[in-house]
C-alpha positions in Angstrom: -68.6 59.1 7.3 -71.3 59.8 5.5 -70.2 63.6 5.3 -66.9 61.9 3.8 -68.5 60.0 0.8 -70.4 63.0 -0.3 -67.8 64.8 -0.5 -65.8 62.3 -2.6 -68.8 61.8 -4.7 -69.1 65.7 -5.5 -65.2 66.0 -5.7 -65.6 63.2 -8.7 -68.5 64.6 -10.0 -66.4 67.3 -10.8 -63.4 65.8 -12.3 -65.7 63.6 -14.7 -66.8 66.2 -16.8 -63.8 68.0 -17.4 -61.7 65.0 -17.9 -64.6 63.7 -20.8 -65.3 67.3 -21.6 -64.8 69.7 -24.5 -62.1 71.0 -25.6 -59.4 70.3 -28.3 -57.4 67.9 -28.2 -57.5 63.7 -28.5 -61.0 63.7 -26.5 -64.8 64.5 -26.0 -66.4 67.9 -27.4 -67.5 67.9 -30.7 -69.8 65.1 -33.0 -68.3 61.3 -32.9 -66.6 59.9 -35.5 -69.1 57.7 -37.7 -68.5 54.2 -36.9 -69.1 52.1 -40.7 -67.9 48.8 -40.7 -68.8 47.3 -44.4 -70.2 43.3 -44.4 -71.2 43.2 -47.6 -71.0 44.5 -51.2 -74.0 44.9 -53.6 -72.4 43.2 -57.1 -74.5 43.2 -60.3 -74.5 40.2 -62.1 -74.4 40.2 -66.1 -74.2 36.1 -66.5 -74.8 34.3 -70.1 -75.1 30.9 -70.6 -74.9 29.0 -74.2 -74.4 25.8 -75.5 -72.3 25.9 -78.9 -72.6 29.6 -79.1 -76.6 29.2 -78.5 -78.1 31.2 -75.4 -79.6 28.7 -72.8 -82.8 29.6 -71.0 -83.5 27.6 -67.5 -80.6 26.9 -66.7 -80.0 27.2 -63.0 -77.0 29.2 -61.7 -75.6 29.7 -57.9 -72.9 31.6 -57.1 -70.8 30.5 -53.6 -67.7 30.3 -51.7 -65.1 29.0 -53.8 -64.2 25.1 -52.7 -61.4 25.1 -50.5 -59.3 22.3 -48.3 -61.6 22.6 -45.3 -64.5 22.4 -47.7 -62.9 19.1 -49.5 -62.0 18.1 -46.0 -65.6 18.0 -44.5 -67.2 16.0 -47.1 -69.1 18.7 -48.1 -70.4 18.9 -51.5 -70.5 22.6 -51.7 -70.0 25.9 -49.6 -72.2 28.5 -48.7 -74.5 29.7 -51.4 -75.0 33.2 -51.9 -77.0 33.2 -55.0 -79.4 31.3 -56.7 -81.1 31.7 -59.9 -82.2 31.3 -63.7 -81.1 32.0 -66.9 -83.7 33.8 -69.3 -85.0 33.0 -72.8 -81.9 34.9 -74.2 -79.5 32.6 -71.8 -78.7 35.8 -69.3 -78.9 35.9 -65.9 -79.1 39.7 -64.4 -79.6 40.8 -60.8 -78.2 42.7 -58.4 -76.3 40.7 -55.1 -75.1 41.1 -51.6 -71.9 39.6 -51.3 -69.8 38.9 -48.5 -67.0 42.5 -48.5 -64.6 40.4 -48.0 -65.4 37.9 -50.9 -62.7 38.9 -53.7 -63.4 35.0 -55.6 -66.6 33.1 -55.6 -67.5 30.3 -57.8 -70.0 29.9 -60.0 -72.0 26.7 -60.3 -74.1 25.8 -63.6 -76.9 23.7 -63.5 -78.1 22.3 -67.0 -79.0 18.6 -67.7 -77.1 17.4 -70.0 -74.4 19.6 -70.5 -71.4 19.6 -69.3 -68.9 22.4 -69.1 -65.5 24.1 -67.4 -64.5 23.3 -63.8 -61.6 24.8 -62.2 -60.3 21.7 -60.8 -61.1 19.1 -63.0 -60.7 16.8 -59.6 -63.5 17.9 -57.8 -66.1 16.6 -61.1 -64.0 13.2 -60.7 -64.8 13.2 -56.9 -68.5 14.2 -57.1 -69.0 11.7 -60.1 -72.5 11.5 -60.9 -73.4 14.6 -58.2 -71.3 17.6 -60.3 -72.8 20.1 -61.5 -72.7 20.9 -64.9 -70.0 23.3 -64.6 -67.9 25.2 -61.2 -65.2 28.0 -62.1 -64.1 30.3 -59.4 -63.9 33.7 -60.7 -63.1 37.0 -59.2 -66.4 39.4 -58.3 -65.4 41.9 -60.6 -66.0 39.7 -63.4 -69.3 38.7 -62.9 -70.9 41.6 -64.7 -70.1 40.5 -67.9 -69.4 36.8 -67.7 -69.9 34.3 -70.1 -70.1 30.4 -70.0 -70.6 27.8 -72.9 -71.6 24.1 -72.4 -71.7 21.5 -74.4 -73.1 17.9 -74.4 -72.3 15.6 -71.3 
């Protein structure tokens, strides 16, 4: 018996290698195809913010998942943030972000007390009442380098 088993264990032993071996053809020999599977983009942003054509410094900007009905449906006042940052003395915000690669819209949320500005669903400002943000517009990621925003008084 156990004459039997080695046997069969030798006998596979040889099969293995030529059956995963070299060679041409659909399998083995040769390097592995590189494997990339993409989860995220690098975007740079380029975001201005004025108020009647005047840049805005300190105002606070995210950038997140754009609202959606399961969003709306959870009571949720937002969606996953991405981003999170400040304008500068000449109302830009610039840096360079990871984004989801599968992210083609995000929205972008201003921040400013006492400003108010465009949302793209007027509904969702009359929902949060009080709790909007200044300003929510979903935009595709290509047009975040060279965005621009103006508020006005709330």
């Amino acid at each position: 018996m156990r004459r039997q088993f080695t046997g069969l264990l030798g006998a596979i032993a040889l099969l293995f290698p030529s059956a995963c071996g070299g060679g041409t053809g659909g399998g083995g020999g040769g390097e592995p195809a590189a494997f990339q599977f993409k989860t995220s983009e690098d975007v740079t942003l380029g975001i201005t913010i004025t108020k009647a054509g005047v840049p805005l410094a300190g105002v606070t900007i995210t950038i997140a998942a754009p609202v959606t009905a399961a969003t709306l449906g959870s009571d949720a006042p937002s969606t996953e943030a991405w981003f999170s940052g400040g304008t500068d003395d000449s109302g830009r915000c610039t840096a360079t972000i990871a984004l989801p690669a599968h992210a083609d819209q995000v929205d972008v949320i201003v921040q400013h007390d006492g400003s108010r500005g465009v949302f793209t669903d007027e509904a969702l400002r009359t929902l949060w009442g009080p709790l909007a943000p200044s300003a929510r517009v979903t935009v595709t990621t290509a047009s975040l380098t060279d965005l621009v925003l103006d508020l006005e008084d709330a």
